[in-house]
Backbone bond lengths (Angstrom), bond angles and torsions (degrees), N, CA, C in turn:
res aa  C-N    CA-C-N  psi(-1)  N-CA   C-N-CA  omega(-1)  CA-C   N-CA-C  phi
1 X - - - 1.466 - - 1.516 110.08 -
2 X 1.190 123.29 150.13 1.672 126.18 -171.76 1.650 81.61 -96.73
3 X 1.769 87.41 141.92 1.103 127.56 163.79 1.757 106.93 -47.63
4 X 1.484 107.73 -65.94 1.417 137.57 -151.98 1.350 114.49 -123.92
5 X 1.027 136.32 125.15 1.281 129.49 151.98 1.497 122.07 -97.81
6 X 1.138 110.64 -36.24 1.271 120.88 163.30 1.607 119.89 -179.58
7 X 1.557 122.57 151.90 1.265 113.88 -155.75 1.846 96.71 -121.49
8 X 1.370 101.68 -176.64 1.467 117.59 168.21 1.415 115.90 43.02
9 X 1.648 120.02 31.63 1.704 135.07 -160.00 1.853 81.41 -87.74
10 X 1.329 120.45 -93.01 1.412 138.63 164.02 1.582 101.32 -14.64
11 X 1.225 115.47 93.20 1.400 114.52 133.98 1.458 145.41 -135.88
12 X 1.192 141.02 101.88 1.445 152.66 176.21 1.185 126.86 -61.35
13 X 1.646 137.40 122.02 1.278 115.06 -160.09 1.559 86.06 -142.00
14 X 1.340 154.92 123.22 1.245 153.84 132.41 1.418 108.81 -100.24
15 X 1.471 95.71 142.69 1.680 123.53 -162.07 1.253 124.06 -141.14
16 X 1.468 115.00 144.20 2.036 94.42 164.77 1.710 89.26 -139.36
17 X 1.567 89.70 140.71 1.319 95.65 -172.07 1.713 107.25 -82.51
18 X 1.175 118.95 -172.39 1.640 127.76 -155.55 1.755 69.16 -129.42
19 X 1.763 98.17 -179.63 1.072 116.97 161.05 1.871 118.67 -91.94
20 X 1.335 117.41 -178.06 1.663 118.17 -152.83 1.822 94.76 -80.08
21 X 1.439 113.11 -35.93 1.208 108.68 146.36 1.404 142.38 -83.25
22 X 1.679 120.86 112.34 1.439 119.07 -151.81 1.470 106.24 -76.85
23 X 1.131 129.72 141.48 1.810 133.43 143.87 0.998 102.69 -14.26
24 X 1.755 112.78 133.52 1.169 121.82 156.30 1.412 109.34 -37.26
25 X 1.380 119.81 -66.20 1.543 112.58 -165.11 1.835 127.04 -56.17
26 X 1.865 106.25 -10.10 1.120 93.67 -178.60 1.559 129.37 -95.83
27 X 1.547 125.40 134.83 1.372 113.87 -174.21 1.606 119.45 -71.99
28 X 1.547 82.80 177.55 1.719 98.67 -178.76 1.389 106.73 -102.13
29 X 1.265 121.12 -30.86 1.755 122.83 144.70 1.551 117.18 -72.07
30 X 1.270 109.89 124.60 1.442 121.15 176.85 0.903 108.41 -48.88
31 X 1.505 125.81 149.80 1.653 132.20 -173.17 1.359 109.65 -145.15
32 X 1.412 124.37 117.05 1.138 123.25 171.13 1.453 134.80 -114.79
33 X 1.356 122.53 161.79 1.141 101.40 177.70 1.876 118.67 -131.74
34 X 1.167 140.76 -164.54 1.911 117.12 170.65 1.232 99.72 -77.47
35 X 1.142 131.11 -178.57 1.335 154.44 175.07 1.779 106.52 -153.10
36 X 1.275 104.85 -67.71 1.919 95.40 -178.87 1.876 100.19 -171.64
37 X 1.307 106.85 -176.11 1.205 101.20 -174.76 1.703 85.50 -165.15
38 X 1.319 119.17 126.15 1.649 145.92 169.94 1.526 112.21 -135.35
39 X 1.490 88.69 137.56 1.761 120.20 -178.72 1.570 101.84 -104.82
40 X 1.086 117.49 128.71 1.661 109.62 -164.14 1.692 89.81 -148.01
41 X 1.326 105.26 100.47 1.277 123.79 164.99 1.682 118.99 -55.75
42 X 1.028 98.49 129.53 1.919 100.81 177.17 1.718 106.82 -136.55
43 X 1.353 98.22 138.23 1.903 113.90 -162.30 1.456 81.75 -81.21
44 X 1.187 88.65 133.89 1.580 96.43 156.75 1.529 116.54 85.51
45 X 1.222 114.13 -30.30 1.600 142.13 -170.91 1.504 101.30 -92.81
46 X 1.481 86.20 164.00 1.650 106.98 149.17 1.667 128.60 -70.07
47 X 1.734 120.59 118.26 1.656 82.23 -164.31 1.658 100.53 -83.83
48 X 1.378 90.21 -140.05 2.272 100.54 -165.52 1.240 105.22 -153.49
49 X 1.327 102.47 136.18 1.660 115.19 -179.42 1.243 79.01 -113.45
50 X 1.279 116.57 140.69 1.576 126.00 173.88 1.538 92.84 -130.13
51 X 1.204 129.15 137.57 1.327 152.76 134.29 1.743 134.34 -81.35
52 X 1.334 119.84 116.44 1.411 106.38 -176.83 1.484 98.02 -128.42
53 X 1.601 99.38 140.34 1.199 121.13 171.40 1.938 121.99 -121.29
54 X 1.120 102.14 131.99 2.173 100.82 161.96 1.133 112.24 -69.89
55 X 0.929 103.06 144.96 1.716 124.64 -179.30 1.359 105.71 -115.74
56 X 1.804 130.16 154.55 1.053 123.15 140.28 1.735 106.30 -128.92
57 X 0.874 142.19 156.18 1.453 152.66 149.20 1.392 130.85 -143.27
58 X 2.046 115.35 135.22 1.007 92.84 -157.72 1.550 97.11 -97.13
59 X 1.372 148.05 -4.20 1.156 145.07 128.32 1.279 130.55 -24.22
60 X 1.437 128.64 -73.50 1.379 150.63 -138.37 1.367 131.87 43.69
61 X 0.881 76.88 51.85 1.791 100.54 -167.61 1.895 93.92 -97.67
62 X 1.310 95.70 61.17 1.578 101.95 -178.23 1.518 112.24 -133.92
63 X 1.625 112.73 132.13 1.638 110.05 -172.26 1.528 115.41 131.23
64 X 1.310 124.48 129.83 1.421 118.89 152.14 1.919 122.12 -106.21
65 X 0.761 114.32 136.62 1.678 126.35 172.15 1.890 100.73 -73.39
66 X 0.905 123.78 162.13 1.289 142.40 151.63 1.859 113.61 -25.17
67 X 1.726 80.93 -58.06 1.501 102.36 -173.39 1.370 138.13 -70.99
68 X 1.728 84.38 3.74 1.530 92.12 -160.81 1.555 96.16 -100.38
69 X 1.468 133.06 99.13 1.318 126.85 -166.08 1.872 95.31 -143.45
70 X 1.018 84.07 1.51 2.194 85.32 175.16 1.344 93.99 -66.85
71 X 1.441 97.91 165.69 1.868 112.23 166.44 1.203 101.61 -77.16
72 X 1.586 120.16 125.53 1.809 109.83 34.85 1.557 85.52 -118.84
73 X 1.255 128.94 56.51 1.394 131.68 145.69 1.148 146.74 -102.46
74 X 1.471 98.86 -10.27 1.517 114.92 -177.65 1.426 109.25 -71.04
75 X 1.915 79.06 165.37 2.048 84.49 -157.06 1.485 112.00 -64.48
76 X 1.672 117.87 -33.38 1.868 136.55 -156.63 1.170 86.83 -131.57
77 X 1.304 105.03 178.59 1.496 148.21 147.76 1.289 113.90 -138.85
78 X 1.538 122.58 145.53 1.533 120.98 -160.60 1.652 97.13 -107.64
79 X 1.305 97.06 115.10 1.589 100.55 163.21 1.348 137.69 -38.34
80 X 1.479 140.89 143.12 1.705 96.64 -175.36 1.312 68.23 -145.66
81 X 1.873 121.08 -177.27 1.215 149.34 167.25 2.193 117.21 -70.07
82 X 0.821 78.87 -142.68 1.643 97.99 -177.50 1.292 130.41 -92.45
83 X 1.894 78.53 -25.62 1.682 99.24 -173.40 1.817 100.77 -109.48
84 X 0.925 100.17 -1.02 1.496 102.32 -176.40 1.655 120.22 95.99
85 X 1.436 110.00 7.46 1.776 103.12 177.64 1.007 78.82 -102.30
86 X 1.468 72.36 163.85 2.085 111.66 153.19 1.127 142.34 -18.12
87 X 0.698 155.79 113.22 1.274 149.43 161.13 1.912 116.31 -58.82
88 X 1.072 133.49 110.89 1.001 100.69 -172.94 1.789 100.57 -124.49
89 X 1.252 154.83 -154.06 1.077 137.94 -115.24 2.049 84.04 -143.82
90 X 1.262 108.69 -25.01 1.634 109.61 -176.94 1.464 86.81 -88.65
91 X 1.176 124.15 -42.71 2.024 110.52 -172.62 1.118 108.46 -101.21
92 X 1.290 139.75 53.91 1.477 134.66 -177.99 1.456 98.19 -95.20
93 X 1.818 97.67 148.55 1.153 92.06 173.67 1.474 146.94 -110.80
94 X 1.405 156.83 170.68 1.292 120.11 -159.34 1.427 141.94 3.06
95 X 1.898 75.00 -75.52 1.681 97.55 -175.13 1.678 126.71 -62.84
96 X 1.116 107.98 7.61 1.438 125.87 -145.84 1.554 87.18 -80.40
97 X 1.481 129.53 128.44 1.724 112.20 148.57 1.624 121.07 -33.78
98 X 1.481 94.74 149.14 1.955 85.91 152.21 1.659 104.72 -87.61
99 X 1.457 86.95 177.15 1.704 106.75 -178.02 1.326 112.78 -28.01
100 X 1.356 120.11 130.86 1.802 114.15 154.80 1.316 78.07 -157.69
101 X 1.638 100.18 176.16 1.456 110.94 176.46 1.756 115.18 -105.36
102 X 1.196 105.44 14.06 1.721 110.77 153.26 1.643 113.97 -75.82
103 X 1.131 94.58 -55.44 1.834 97.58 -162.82 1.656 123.40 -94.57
104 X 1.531 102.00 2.88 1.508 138.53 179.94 1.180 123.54 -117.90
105 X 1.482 119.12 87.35 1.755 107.73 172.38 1.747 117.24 -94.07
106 X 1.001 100.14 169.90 1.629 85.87 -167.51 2.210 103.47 -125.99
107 X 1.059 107.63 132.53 1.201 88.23 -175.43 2.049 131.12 80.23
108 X 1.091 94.20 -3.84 1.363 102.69 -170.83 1.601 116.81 -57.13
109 X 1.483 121.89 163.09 1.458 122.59 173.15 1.779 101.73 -101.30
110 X 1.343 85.01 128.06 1.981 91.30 163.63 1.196 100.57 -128.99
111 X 1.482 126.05 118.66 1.432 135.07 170.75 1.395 91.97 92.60
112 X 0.980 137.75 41.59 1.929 125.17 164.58 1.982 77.25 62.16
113 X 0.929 153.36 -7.68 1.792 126.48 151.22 1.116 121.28 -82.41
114 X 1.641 119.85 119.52 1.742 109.89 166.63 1.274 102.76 -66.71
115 X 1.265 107.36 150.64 1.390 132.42 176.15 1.815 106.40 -123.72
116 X 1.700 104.62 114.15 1.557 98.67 -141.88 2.057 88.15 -95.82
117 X 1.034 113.49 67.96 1.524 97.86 164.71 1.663 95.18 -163.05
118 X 1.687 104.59 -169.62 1.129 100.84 -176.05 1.503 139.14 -81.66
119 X 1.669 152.70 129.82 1.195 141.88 -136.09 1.572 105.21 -133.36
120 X 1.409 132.28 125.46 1.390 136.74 153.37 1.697 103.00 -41.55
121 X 1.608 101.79 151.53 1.151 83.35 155.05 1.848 101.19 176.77
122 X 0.911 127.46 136.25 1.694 129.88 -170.12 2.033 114.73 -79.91
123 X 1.265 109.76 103.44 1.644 101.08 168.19 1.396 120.29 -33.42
124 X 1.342 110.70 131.49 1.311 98.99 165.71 1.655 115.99 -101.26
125 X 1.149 131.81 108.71 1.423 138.12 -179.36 0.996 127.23 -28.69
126 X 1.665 119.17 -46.85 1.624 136.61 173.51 1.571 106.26 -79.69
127 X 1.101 121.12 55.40 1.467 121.60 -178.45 2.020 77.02 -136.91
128 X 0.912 87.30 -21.20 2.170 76.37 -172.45 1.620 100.84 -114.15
129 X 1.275 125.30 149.97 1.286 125.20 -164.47 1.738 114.27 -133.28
130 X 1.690 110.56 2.15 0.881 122.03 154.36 1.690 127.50 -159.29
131 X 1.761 98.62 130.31 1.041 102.24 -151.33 1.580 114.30 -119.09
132 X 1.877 123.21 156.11 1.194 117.68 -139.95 1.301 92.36 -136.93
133 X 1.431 141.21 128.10 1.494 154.26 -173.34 1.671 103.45 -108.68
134 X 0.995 155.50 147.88 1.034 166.16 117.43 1.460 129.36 -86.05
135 X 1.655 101.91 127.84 1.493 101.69 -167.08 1.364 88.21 -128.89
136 X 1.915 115.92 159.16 1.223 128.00 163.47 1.441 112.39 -122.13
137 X 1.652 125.47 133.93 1.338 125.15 -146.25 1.451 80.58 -114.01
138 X 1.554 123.95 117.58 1.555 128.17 158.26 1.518 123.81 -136.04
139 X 1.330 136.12 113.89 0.859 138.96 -161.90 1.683 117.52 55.15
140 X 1.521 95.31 56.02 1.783 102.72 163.08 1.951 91.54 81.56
141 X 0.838 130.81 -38.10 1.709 142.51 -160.25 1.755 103.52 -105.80
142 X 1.951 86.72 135.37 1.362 109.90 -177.91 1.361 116.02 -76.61
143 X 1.453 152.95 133.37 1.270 136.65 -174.59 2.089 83.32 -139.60
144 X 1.262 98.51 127.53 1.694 106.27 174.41 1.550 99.52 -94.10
145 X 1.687 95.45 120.45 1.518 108.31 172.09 1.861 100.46 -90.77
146 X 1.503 83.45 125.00 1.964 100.26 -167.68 1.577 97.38 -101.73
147 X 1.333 109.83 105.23 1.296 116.09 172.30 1.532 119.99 -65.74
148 X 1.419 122.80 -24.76 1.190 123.71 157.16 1.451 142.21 -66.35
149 X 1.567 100.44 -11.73 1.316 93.51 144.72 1.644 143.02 -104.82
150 X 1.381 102.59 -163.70 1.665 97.00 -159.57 1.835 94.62 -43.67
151 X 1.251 104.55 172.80 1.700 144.95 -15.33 1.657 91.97 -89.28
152 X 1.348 112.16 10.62 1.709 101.82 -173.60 1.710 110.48 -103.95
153 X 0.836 138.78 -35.86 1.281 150.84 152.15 1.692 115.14 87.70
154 X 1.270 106.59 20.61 1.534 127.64 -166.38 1.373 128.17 -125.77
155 X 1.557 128.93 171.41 0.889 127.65 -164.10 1.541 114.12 -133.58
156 X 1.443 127.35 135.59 1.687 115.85 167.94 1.570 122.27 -97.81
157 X 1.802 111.23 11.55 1.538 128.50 153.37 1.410 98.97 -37.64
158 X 1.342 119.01 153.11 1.610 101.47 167.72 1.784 69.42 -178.69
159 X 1.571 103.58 176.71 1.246 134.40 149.33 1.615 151.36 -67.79
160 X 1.229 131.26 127.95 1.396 117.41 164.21 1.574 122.25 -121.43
161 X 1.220 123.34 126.66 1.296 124.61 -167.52 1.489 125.36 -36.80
162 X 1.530 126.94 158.46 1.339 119.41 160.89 1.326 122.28 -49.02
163 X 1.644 111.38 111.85 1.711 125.13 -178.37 2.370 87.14 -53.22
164 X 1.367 108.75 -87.32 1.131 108.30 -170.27 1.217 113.32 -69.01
165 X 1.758 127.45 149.17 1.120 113.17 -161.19 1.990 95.44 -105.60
166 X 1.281 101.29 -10.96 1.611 105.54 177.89 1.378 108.03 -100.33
167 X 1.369 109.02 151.91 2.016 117.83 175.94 1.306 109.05 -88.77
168 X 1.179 110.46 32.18 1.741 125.27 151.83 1.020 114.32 -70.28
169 X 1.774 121.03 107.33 1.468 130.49 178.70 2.034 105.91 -52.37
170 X 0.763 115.79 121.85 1.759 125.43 -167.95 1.849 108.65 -137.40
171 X 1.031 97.53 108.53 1.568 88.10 166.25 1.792 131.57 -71.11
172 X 1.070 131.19 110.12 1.551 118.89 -149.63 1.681 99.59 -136.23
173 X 1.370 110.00 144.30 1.559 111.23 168.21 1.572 112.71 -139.05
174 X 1.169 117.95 146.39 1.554 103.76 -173.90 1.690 95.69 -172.13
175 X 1.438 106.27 -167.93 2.014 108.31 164.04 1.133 111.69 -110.81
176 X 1.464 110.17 171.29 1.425 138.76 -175.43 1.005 99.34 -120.94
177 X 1.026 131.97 122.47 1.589 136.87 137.06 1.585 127.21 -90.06
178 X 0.941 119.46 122.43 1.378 113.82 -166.08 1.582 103.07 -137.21
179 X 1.174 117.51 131.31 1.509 126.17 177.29 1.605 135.58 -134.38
180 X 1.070 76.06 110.77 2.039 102.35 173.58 1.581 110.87 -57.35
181 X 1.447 100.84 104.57 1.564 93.55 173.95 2.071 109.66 -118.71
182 X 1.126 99.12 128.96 1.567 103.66 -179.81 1.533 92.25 -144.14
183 X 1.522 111.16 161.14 1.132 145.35 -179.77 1.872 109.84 -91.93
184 X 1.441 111.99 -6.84 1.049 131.49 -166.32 1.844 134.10 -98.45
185 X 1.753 105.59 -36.97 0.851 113.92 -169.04 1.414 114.23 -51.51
186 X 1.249 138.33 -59.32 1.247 124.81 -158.57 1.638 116.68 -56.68
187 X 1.703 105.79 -35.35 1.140 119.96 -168.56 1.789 97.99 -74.26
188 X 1.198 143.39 -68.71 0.879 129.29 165.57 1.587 130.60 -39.68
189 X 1.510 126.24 -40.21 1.492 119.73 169.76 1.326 135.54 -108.19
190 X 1.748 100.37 9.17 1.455 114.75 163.58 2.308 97.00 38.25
191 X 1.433 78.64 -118.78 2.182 91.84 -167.79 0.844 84.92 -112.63
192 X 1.347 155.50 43.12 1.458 139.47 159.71 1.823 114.74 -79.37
193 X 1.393 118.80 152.10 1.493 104.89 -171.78 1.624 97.89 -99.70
194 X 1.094 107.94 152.70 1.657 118.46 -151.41 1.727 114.00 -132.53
195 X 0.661 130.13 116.87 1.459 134.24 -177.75 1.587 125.11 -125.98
196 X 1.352 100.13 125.48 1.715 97.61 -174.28 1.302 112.02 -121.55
197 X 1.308 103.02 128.08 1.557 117.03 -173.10 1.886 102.18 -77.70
198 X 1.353 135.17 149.40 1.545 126.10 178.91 1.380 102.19 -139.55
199 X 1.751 120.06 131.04 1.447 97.36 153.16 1.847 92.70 -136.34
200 X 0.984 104.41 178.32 1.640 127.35 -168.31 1.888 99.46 -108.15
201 X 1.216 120.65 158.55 1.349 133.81 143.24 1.439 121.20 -131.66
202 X 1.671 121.97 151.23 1.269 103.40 173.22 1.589 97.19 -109.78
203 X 1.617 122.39 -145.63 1.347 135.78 -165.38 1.372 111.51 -55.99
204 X 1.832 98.29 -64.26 1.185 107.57 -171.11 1.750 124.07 -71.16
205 X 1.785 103.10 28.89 1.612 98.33 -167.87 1.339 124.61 62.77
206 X 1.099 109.95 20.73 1.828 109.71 178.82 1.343 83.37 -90.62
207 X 1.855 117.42 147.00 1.262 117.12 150.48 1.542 116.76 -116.04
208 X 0.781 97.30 168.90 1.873 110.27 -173.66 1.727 106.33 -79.93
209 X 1.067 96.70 165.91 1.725 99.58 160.55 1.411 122.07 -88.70
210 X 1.105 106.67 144.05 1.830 111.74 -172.86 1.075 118.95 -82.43
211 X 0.930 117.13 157.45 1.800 126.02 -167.11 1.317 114.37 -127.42
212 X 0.717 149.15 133.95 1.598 150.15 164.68 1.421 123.10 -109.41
213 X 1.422 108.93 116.78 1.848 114.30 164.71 0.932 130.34 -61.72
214 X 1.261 114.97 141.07 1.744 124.20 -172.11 1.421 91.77 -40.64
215 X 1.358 95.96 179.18 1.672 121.89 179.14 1.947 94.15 -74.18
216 X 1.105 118.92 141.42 1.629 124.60 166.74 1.407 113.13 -137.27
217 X 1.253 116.80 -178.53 1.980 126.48 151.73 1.732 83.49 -141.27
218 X 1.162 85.36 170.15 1.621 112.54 -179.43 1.884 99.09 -59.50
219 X 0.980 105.53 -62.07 1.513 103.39 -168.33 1.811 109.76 -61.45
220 X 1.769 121.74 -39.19 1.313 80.87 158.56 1.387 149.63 -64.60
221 X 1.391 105.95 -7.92 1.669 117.58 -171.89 1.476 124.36 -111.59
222 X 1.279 95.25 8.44 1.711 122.00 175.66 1.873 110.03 -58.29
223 X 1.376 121.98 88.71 1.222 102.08 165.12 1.526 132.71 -36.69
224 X 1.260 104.88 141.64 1.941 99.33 -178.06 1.479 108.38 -106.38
């Protein structure tokens, strides 16, 4: 069964903006705090762990568009040699992973040219602007379930759109809703107690401080 089908689809954002001069109290690093966390089963579907968090910023310089894929947003960077090529997946060297689809793109464009085979290549982190930790609570002790590794090879980092749609510095606070949808959860966390660590980034790469949700399982947080 897949882990994932796809993540960060669900997002909800209510806000009230500040005036152009922010409150003393609001920062220039985003600051968040919990709000709630629901498992919302869907027949037939993928279900959704949704997480919501408050925000404050005294910018609002918070959000990515579609469009926003320039550096320092882009998704990779392409590994290269000594000499400056590619790396590509028939000449890799030692150290190189084998195949997964994190560290392997296939087909990719460098320079507006596809380059039709397989390519090394390093995530770039600041391409996602909100990010999701998973912990499993067993015997009193935290153990982080790493979705990036085997057999899932993925991530529930993902994006949430530009809150303001103008580059008018605005001081703004409001929620996030953000939702994890996989075909997977129950089967992977059965009654286990589950904890998710969250932090936010805005434009300028500032990140927020992380927050962590109470201890849960799916069934207490299961909308009815």
């Amino acid at each position: 069964m897949k882990a994932k089908n796809y993540i960060g689809i669900i997002f909800i954002c209510t806000l009230a903006i500040s005036c152009v001069t922010p409150p003393d109290n609001f920062p220039s690093v985003p600051e968040i705090t919990f709000n709630g966390v629901q498992f919302v089963p869907i027949p037939n579907a993928s279900d959704s762990l949704i997480v919501s968090v408050d925000f404050r910023d005294a910018e609002g310089d918070l959000g990515l568009n579609p469009g926003d894929n320039a550096p320092p947003f882009n998704a990779f960077n392409f590994i290269r040699d000594a000499n400056g090529n590619l790396i590509t997946y028939s000449n890799r060297p030692p150290n190189a992973p084998r195949y997964n689809p994190i560290d392997w793109r296939i087909n990719q464009f460098v320079n507006n040219v596809q380059v039709m085979d397989t390519i090394w290549v390093e995530n770039n982190p600041d391409h996602h602007n909100i990010f999701v930790r998973f912990f499993i609570k067993r015997g009193g002790n935290y153990q982080e379930y790493r979705w990036s590794d085997p057999p899932f090879f993925t991530t529930f980092n993902g994006r949430f759109p530009r809150i303001l749609t103008e580059d008018r510095a605005r001081a703004i606070e409001g929620t996030i809703q953000y939702g994890m949808l996989s075909s997977g959860w129950r089967s992977i966390f059965r009654n286990d107690t589950i904890r998710l660590d969250i932090q936010i980034q805005d434009r300028n790469l500032n990140k927020s401080n992380v927050i962590s949700t109470p201890d849960f399982t799916l069934d207490q947080v299961t909308r009815r």
